[in-house]
Structures are given as C-alpha cells and as structure tokens.
N, CA, C and O of each residue as an XYZ file, in Angstrom:
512
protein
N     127.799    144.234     74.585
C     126.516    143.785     75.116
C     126.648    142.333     75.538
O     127.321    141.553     74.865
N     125.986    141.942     76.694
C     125.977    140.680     77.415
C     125.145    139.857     76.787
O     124.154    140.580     76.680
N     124.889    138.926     76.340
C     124.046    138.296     75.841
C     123.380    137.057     76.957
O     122.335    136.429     76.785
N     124.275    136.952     78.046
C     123.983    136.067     79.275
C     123.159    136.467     80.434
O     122.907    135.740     81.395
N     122.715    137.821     80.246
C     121.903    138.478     81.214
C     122.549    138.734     82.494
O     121.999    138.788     83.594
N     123.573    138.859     82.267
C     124.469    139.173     83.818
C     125.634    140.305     83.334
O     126.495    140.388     82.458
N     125.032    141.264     84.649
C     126.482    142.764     84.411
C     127.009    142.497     85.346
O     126.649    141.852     86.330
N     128.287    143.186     84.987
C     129.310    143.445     86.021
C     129.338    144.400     86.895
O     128.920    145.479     86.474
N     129.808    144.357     88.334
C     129.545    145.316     89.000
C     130.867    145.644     89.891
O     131.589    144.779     90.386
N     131.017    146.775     89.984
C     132.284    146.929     90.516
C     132.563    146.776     92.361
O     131.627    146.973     93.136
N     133.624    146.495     92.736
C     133.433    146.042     94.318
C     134.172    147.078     94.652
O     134.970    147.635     93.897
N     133.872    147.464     96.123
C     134.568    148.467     96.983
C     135.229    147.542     98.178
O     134.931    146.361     98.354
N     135.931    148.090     98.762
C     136.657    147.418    100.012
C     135.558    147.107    100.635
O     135.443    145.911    100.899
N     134.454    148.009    101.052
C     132.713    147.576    101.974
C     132.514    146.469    101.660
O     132.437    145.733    102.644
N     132.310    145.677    100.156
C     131.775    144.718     99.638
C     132.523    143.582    100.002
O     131.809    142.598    100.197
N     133.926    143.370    100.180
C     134.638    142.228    100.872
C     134.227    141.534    101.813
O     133.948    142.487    102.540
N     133.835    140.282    102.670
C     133.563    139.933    103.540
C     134.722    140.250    104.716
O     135.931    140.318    104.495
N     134.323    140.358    105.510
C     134.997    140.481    106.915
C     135.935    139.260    107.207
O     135.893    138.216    106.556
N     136.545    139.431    107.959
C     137.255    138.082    108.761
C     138.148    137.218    107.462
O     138.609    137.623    106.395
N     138.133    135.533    108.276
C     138.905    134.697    107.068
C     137.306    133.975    107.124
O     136.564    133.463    107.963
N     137.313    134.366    105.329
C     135.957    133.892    105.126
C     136.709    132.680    104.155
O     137.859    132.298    104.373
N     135.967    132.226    103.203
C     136.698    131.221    102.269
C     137.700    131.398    101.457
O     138.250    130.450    100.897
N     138.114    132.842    101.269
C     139.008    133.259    100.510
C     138.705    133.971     99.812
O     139.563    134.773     99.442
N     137.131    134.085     99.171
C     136.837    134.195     97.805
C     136.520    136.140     98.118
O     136.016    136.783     99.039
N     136.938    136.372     97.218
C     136.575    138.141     96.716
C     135.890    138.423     95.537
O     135.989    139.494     94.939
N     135.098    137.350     95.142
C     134.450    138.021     93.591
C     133.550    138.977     94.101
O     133.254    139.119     95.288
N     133.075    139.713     93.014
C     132.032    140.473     93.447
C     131.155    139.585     92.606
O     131.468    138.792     91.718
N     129.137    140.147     93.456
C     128.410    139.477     93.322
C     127.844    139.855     91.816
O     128.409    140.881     91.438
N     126.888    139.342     90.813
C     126.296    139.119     90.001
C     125.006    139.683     89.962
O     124.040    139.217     90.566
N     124.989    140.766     89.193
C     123.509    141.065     89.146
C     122.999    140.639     88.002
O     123.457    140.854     86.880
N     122.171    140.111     88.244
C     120.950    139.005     86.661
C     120.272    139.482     86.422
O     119.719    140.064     87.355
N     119.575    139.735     84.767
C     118.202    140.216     84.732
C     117.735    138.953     83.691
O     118.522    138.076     83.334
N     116.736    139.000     83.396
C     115.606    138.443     82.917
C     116.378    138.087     81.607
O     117.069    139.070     81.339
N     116.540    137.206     80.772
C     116.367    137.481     79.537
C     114.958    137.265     78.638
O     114.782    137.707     77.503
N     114.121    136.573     79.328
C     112.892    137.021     78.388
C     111.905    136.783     79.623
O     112.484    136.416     80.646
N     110.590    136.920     79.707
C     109.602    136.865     80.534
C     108.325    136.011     79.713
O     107.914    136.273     78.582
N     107.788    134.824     80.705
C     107.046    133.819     79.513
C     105.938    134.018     80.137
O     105.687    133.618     81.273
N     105.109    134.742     79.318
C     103.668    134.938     80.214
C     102.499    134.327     79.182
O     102.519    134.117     77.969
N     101.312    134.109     80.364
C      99.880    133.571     79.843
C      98.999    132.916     81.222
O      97.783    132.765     81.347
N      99.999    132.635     82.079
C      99.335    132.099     83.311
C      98.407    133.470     83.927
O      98.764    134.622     83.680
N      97.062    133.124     84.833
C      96.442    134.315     85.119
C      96.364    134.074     86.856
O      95.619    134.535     87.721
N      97.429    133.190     86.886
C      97.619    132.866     88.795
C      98.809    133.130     88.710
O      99.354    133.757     87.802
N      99.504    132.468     90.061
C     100.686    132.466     90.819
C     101.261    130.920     89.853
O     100.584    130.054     89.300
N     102.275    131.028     89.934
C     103.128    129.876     89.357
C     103.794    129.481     90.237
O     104.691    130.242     90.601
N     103.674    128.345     90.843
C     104.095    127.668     91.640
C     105.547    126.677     91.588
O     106.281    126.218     92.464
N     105.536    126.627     90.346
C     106.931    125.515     90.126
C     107.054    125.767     88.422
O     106.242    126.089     87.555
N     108.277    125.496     88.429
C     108.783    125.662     86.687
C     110.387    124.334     86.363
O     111.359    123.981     87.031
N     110.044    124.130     85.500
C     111.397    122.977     85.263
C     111.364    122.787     83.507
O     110.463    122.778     82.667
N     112.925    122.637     83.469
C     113.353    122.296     81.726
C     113.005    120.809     81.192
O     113.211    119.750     81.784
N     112.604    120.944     80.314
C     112.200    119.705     79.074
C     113.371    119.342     79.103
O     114.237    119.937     79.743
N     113.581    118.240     78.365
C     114.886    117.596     78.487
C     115.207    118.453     76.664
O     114.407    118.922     75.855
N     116.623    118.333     76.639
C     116.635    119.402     75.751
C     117.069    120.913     75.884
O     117.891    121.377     75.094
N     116.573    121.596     76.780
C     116.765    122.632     77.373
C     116.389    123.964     76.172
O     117.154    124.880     75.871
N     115.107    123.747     75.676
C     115.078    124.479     74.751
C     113.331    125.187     74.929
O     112.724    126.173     74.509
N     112.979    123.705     76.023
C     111.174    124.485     76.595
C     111.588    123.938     77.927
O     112.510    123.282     78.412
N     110.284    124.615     78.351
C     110.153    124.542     79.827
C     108.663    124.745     80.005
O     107.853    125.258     79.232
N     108.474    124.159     81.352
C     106.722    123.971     82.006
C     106.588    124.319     83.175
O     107.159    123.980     84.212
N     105.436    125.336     82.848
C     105.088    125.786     84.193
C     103.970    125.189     85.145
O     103.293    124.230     84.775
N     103.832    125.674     86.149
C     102.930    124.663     86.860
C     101.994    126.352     87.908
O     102.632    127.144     88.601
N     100.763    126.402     87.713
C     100.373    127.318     88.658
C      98.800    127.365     89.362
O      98.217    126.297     89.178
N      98.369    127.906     89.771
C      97.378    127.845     90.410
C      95.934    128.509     89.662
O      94.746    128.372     89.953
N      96.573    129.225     88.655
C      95.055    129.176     87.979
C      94.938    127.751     86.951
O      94.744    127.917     85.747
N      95.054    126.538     87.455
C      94.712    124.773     87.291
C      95.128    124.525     86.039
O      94.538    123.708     85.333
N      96.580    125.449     85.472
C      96.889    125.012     83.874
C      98.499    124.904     84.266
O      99.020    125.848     84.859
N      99.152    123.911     83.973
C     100.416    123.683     82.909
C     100.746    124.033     81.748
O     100.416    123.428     80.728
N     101.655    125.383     81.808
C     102.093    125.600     80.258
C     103.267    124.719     79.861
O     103.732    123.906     80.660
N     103.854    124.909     78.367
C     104.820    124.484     78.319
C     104.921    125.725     76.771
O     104.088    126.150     75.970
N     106.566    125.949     77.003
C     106.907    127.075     76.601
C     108.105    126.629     75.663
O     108.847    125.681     75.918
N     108.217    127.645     74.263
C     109.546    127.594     73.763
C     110.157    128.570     74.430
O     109.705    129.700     74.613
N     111.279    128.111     74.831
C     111.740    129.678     75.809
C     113.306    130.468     74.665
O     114.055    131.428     74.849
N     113.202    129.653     73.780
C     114.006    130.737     72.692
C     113.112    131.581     71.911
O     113.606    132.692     71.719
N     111.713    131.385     71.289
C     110.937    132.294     70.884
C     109.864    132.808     72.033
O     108.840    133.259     71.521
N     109.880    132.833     73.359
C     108.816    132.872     74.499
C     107.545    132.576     74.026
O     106.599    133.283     74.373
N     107.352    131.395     73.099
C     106.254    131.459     72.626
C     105.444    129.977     73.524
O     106.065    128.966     73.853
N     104.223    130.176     73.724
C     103.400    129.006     74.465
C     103.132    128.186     73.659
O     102.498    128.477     72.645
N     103.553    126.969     73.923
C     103.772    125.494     72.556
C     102.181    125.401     72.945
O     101.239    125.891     72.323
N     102.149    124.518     74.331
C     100.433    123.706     74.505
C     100.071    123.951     75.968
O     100.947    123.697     76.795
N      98.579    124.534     76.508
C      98.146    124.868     77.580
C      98.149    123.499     78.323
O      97.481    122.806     77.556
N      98.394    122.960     79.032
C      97.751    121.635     79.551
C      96.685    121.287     80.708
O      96.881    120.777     81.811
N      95.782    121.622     80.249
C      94.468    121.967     81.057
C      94.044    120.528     82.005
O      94.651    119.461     81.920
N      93.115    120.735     82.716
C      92.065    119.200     82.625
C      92.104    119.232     84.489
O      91.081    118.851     85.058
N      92.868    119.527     85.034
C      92.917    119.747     86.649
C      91.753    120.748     87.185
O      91.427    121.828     86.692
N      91.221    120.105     88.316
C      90.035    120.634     88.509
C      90.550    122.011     90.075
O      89.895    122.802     90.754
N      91.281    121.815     90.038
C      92.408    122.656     91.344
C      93.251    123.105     91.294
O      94.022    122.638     90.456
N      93.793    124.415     92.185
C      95.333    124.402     91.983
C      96.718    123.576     91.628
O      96.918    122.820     92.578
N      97.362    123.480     91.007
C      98.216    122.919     90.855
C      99.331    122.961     91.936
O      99.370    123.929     92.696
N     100.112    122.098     92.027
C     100.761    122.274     93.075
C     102.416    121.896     92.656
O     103.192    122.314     93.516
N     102.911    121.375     91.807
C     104.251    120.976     91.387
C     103.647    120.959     90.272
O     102.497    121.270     89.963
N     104.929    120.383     89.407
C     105.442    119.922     87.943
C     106.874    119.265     88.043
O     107.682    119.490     88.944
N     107.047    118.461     87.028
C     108.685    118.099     86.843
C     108.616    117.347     85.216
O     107.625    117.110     84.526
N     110.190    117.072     84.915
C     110.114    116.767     83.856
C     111.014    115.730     83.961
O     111.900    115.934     84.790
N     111.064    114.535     83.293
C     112.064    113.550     82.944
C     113.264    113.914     82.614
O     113.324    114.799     81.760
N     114.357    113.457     83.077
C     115.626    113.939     82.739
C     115.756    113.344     81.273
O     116.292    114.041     80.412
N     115.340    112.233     80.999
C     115.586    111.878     79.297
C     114.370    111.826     78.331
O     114.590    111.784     77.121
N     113.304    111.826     78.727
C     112.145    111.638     77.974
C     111.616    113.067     78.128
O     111.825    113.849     79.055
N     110.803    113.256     76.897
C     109.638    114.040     76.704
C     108.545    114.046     77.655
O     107.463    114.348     77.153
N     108.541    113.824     78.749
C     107.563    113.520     79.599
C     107.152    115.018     80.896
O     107.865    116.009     81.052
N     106.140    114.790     81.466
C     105.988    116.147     82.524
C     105.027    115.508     83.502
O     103.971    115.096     83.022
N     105.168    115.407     84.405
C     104.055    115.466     85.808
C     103.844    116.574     86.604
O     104.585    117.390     87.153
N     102.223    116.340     86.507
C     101.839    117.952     87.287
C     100.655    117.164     88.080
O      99.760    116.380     87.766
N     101.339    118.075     89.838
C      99.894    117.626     90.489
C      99.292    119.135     90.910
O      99.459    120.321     90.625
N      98.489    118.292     91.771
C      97.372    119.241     91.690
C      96.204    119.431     93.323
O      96.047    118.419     94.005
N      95.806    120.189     93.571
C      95.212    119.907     95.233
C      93.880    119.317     94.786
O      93.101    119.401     95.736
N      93.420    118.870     93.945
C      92.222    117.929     93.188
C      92.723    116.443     93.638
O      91.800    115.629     93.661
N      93.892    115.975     93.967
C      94.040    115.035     94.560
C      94.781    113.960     93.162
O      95.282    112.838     93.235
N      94.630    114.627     92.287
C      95.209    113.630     90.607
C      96.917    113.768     90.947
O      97.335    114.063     92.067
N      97.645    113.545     89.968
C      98.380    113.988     89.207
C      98.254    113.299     88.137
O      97.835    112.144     88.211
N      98.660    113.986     86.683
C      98.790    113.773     85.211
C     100.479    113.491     84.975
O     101.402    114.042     85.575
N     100.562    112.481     83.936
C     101.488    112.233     83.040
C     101.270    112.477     81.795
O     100.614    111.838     80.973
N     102.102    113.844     81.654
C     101.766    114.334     79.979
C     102.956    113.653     78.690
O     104.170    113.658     78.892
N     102.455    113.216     77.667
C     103.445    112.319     77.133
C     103.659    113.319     76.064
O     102.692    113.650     75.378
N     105.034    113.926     75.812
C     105.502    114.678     74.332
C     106.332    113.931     73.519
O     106.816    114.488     72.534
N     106.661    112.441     73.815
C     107.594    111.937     72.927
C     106.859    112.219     71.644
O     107.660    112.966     71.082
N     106.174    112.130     71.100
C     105.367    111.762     69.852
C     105.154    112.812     69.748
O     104.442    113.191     70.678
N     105.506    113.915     68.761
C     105.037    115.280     68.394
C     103.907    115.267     67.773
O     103.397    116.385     67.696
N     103.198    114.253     67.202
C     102.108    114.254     67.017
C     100.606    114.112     67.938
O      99.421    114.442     67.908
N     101.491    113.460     68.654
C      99.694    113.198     69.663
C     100.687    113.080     71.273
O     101.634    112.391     71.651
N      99.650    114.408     72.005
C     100.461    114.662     73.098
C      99.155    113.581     74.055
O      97.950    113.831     74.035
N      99.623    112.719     74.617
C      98.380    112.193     75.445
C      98.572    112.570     77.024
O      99.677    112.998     77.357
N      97.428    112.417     78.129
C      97.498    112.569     78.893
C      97.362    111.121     80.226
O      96.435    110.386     79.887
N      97.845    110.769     81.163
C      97.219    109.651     81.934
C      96.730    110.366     83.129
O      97.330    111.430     83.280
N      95.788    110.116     84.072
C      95.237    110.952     85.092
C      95.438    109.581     85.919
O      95.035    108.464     85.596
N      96.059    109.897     86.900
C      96.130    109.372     88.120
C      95.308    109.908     89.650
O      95.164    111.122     89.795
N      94.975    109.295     90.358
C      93.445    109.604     91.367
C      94.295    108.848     92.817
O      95.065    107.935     92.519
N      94.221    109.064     93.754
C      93.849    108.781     94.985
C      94.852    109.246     95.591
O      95.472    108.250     95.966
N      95.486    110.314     95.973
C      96.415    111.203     97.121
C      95.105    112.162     97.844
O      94.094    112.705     97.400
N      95.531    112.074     98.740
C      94.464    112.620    100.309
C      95.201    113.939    100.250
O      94.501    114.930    100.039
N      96.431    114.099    100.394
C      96.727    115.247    100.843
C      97.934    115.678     99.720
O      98.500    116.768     99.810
C-alpha cells in the first residue's frame, strides 16, 4: 500500500511521446486525494501551507478562511469577519501569519504566533 497517494501505472509504446522529445519516458502519475478537508459551503478560491507544513488555509467565497490540521482533517479556527467573497489567502514563509482578501475591499492579517490569542488587523481602502 502507497501511503503517498500516487499508483503506478503501466506504459504502452502509445504512451511514449513522439519525435525527439526531451528524452524522458516515465510514465505519468495518477494522484488521489489523501484526505478531503471540508466545512466551506462556497467555492474555494485559494489554499496555501502554514509554515510548518502540518495546517493549511483556505480562502473561499462563502466570506470565511479556514485553517485546517491536515494530518487529523480536522478545522483548527473559522476566520470569519469579511463582509464579501474572499478572493486570495497566503501564508508567511516563517511566521504564523495568513492574509486573506476579500471583494469588500479589506484584507486581514491573521496573527497565530501566540497560540493563545489569535488576533486579527483589518486593513480598508483597495477599489478593486
């Protein structure tokens, strides 16, 4: 059993590229899921890893930011407060940190360094 979510698949001569391509003959990779992180009740628009690589945050259009343990698929904290679709997310490459905007015209800086008190900053004036 794979534990990486990827099978092997066997290649036929069909599957080779034609011509002088780069050289390469692997066959391709079929992926499945290893877990599915649900609670959003829109479209999810953008997703990116915590630094850490152990959660991740989603960003979607019914106006919430999750953020997820993605080894137990369990939903850590909703991050509500956007009055609009959301439109991105990202995360700090070294800090606990997340920005999510939004077509309300904000974006938020959500602060997780402090496992105790997650705060939020709301930022105001993008037109478009």
């Amino acid at each position: 059993q794979q534990v990486s979510g990827e099978d092997e698949v066997e290649c036929s001569d069909k599957d080779e590229p034609d011509g002088d391509g780069d050289g390469s003959s692997d066959c391709p990779t079929v992926r499945a899921p290893l877990t599915s992180l649900k609670s959003h009740q829109g479209v999810v628009i953008a997703a990116d890893w915590l630094v850490g690589g152990k959660q991740a945050v989603t960003a979607s259009w019914d106006r919430t930011a999750n953020l997820y343990d993605v080894e137990t698929s369990e939903l850590v904290h909703s991050l509500t407060g956007h009055d609009q679709e959301l439109t991105h997310c990202c995360t700090h490459p070294t800090q606990r940190l997340v920005v999510t905007s939004s077509r309300d015209t904000t974006f938020r800086l959500w602060d997780f360094r402090d496992p105790s008190i997650h705060s939020v900053n709301v930022f105001q004036g993008h037109t478009e």
